[in-house]
N, C-alpha and C positions, 0 to 999 in steps of 0.2 A: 636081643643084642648079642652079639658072639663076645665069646669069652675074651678070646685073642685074636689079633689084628698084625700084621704085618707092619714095619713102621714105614716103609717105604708109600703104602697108600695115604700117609696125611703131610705128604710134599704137596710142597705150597711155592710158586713162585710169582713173585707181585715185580712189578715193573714202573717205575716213576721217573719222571724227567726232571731236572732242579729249574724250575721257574722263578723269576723276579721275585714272588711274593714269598719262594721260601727260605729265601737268606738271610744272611744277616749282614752289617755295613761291609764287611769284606767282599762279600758276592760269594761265597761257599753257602754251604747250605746249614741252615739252623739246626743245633744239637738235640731241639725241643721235637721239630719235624721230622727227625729220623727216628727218634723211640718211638715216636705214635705209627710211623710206619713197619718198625719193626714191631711193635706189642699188635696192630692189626694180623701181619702174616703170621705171625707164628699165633694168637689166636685162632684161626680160622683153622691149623693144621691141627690143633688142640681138640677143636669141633670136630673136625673130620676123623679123627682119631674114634673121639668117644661120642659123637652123635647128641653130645648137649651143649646146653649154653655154657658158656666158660668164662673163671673171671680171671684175668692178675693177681695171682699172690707174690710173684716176684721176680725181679728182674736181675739179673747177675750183674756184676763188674760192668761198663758199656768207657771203654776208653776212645777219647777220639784222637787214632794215630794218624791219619789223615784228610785233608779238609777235602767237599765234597763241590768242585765248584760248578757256578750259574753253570747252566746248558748238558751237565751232564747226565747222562739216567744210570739210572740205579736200580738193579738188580738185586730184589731180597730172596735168600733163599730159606726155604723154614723145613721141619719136618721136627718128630715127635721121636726122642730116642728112650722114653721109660717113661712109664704108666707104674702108679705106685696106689694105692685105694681107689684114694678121689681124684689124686693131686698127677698132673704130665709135666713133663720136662719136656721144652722144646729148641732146640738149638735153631739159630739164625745166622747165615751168614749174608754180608752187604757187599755187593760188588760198584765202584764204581766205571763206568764209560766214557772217556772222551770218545767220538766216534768218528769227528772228524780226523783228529790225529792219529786214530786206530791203537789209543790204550785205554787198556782194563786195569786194576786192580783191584784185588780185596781189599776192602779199607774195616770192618766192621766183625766182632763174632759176639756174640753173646748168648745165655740159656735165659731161657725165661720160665717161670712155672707159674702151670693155670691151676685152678680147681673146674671139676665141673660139677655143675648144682642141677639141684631140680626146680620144677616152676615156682616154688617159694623160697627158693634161695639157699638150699640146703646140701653141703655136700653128696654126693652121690657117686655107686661104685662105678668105675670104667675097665674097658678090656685092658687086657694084659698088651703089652708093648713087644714081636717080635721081630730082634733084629737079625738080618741074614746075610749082609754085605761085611768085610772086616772093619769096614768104618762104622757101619752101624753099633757092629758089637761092641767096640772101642767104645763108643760115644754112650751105649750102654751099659756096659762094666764100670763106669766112671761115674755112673749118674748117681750111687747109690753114695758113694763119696761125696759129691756136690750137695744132696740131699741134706743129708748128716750136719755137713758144714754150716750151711743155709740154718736150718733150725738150733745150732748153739749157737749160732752168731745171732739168732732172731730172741735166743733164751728159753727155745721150745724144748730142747733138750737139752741132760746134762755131760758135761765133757765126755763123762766117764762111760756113760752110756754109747757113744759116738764110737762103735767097734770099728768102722773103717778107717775111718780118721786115726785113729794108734799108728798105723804102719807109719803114716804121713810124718807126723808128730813124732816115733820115737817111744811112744807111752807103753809100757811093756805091761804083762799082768803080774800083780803081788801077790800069789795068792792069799786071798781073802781079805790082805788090807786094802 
């Protein structure tokens, strides 16, 4: 398995249409059917990344600013912006289509982070994540922040320990207290 990966090769685009069955009484499309659509693509960019099974460990903020109505399709788009051990960060974004009336918009962003395991279920190392586009490296440079955040909000790490997160916060060093 190569050490490093470009991130540009675990782009992923998924393509879905909003049918009857995936609504809800409004006719927009259900809040439940687009996480499973999004946690499927950016999965699979996950895989493609590090060439294992991968699972959810979690899903960032998912706000719905816009509803998704009957008939329209929907555009996921996923790719992998930082590989950390075991664990990828994968950003997604959601585009919706009217097509008849010839609009698009973004309606959806979110990060998601996989782990990937081995065949008994055990975390396992993955290539390094290289980005080469300015939005790549954007989305790169930031991931180490969202990281940080993620595990003291989870209480896997403690505040203090959180050196990226200081800038954010304001939290300056004392020496030694």
């Amino acid at each position: 398995m190569p050490k490093q990966k470009p991130v540009k090769l675990s782009e992923v685009i998924m393509t879905e249409m909003v049918l009857p069955n995936d609504t809800n009484t409004l006719h927009n499309l259900m809040g439940g059917k687009l996480m499973h659509w999004m946690d499927v693509v950016a999965a699979i960019a996950a895989q493609k990344h590090s060439n294992r099974i991968v699972v959810t460990a979690s899903a960032d903020s998912i706000s719905f600013k816009h509803p998704i109505p009957l008939g329209n399709v929907v555009t996921l788009k996923s790719r992998v912006t930082r590989a950390f051990n075991s664990s990828i960060e994968v950003f997604i974004e959601v585009w919706a289509e009217d097509i008849p009336a010839n609009k698009k918009i973004l309606t959806h962003r979110a990060f998601f982070t996989f782990v990937a395991v081995d065949q008994n279920g055990r975390p396992i190392e993955v290539p390094e994540a290289i980005p080469e586009t300015p939005e790549e490296k954007e989305l790169y440079d930031g991931a180490l922040r969202r990281r940080q955040l993620r595990l003291v909000l989870a209480k896997r790490m403690d505040p203090k320990d959180a050196v990226e997160l200081k800038s954010i916060f304001g939290f300056e060093e004392n020496n030694g207290n």
